[in-house]
C-alpha positions, 0 to 999 in steps of 0.5 A: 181403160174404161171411161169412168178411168179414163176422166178420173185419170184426166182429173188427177192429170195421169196418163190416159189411153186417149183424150176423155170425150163429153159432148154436154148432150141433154136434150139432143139425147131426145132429139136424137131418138124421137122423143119430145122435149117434154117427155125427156124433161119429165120422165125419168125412164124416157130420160134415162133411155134417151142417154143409153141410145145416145151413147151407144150411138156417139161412143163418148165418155159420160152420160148426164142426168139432167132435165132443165134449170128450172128443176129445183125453182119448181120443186121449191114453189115455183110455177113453170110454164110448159112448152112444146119443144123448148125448156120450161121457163118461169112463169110464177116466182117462189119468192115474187115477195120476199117477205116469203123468204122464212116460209121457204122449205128445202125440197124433198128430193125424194118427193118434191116436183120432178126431182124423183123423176130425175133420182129415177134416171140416175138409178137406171143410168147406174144400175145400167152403166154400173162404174163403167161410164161416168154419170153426171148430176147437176145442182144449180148453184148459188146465184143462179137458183137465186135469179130462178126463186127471185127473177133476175132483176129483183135478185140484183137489186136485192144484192145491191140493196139489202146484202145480208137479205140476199145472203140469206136467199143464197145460204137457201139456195145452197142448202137446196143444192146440197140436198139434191145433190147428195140425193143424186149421189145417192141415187147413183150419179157419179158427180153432180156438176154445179150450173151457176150461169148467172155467176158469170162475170158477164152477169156480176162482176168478180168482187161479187163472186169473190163476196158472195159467191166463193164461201157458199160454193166452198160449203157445196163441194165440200158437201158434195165431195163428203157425200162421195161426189168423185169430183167437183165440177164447176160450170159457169158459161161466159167470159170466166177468166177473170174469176178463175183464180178463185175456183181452187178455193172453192175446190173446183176439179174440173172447170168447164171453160166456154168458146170465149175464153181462150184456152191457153189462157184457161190453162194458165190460170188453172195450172193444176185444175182439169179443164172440160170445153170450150167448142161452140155449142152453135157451131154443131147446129151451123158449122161442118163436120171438118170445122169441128174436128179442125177446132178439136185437133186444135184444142187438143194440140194445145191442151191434151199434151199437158194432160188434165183435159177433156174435151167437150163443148163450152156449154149445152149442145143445142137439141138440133145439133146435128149428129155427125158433128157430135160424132165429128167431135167423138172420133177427133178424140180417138184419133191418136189412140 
């Protein structure tokens, strides 16, 4: 079985030769290599070059095409500012006014900011991985593109203020996620996973995302898995549990779960969903490599008996993670092979 068998298998929950791996490894890629953060999130070769090595040398089970949450917030008119080794953050709102709204247009992936630079890398991820590995997009979703057009505190104040107004902000934002996403595909990415951090019951509670958020994740996987998505993968960080029963709705195949959440309980509610998480990203920076591979037997004790899982991080691994405990989490994996 290669890997991209593999997580499909695990996707539809048929036997596997052994647990799929994907530590959530972005920047550490560069890290790992010696290249700046900057280089990686703005070149498309260095990015993709980064993934290679990083693979080769972790042996896990897919590769991410993946530069930082203000990718598409730039290529709309954004203004980001650039540091030496930590992601860009926004400088400069789209839509600072929102009487701005109408003029706003739907990027062009093949020519706005750095989307091409990221197309770029999905094209030499595929040509190089061919379907032997899978190679992972991302789009951010709805309500987290909102925050990065708006800033967070007017996004909210908008919702609570002028809904149908905010609706609109978010129709925009999934019309952009689509675009970009379908170009991913296009491009080579196997599957784009939707980023809505800010969907978060930590950020708005469940009746928000059941109101606003659910029908616009609908139409994106819709759209996506149309487009020749291979799954629909939701990643949304924090204390999800109480939105989880709304992912089969929206289409969710795999559901990414944080360290928060725990696990049984993430199995209980998405009985029938693929399940991808939920070690703590900090833990690869603090903890040992026998912490990391005592919480993966755990999880996969718990988890991999009933198939339908991956294993893998809650969230980003953090770019100084250390390498032996990705690796710690790579061969936890094999162990039963």
């Amino acid at each position: 079985m290669n890997s991209l068998q593999r997580i499909q298998a695990a996707i539809h929950f048929e036997q596997t030769d052994r647990v799929p791996v994907i530590p959530q490894v972005f920047a550490h890629a560069a890290v790992l290599v010696g290249k700046t953060l900057g280089a990686y999130i703005r070149d498309g070769e260095t990015l993709a070059q980064c993934q290679l090595k990083a693979i080769a040398h972790y042996g896990y089970d897919a590769v991410f095409a993946l530069m930082d949450a203000g990718l598409e917030t730039e290529a709309v008119g954004s203004r980001l500012l650039y540091r030496n080794d930590i992601y860009p953050c926004v400088e400069r709102y789209a839509l600072d006014n929102i009487r701005d709204l109408d003029g706003l247009v739907v990027p062009d992936p093949n020519l706005s900011g750095r989307m091409p630079e990221l197309l770029k890398a999905a094209n030499i991820l595929r040509r190089e991985l061919r379907n032997e590995v899978l190679i992972v997009g991302c789009v951010l979703g709805p309500m987290t593109l909102a925050m990065q057009l708006m800033g967070p505190e007017k996004a909210l104040f908008l919702a609570a203020d002028e809904p149908d107004l905010f609706g609109r902000v978010l129709d925009f934002a999934t019309d952009v996620a689509i675009s970009f996403g379908l170009a991913q595909i296009e491009a080579g990415v196997h599957t784009p996973f939707v980023f809505d951090p800010s969907a978060s019951p930590a950020v708005v509670p469940p009746q928000f995302f059941r109101e606003f958020l659910l029908s616009r994740l609908k139409r994106l996987f819709s759209a996506l898995k149309s487009g020749g998505s291979l799954s629909n993968w939701l990643h949304i960080a924090g204390p999800a549990e109480t939105i989880f029963p709304y992912y089969p709705e929206a289409g969710v195949e795999i559901a990414n779960f944080d360290y928060c959440v725990n696990p049984m309980r993430a199995r209980k509610l998405l009985p029938e969903t693929c399940l991808n998480g939920n070690i703590k990203p900090l833990s690869f920076v603090e903890a040992t490599t026998g912490d990391i591979s005592a919480e993966c037997a755990g999880l996969l004790a718990q988890l991999a008996p009933g198939r339908g899982y991956i294993l893998s991080s809650g969230c980003e691994i953090p770019p100084e993670a250390k390498p032996e405990n990705v690796a710690a989490m790579v061969s936890a994996s094999r162990a039963k092979e």
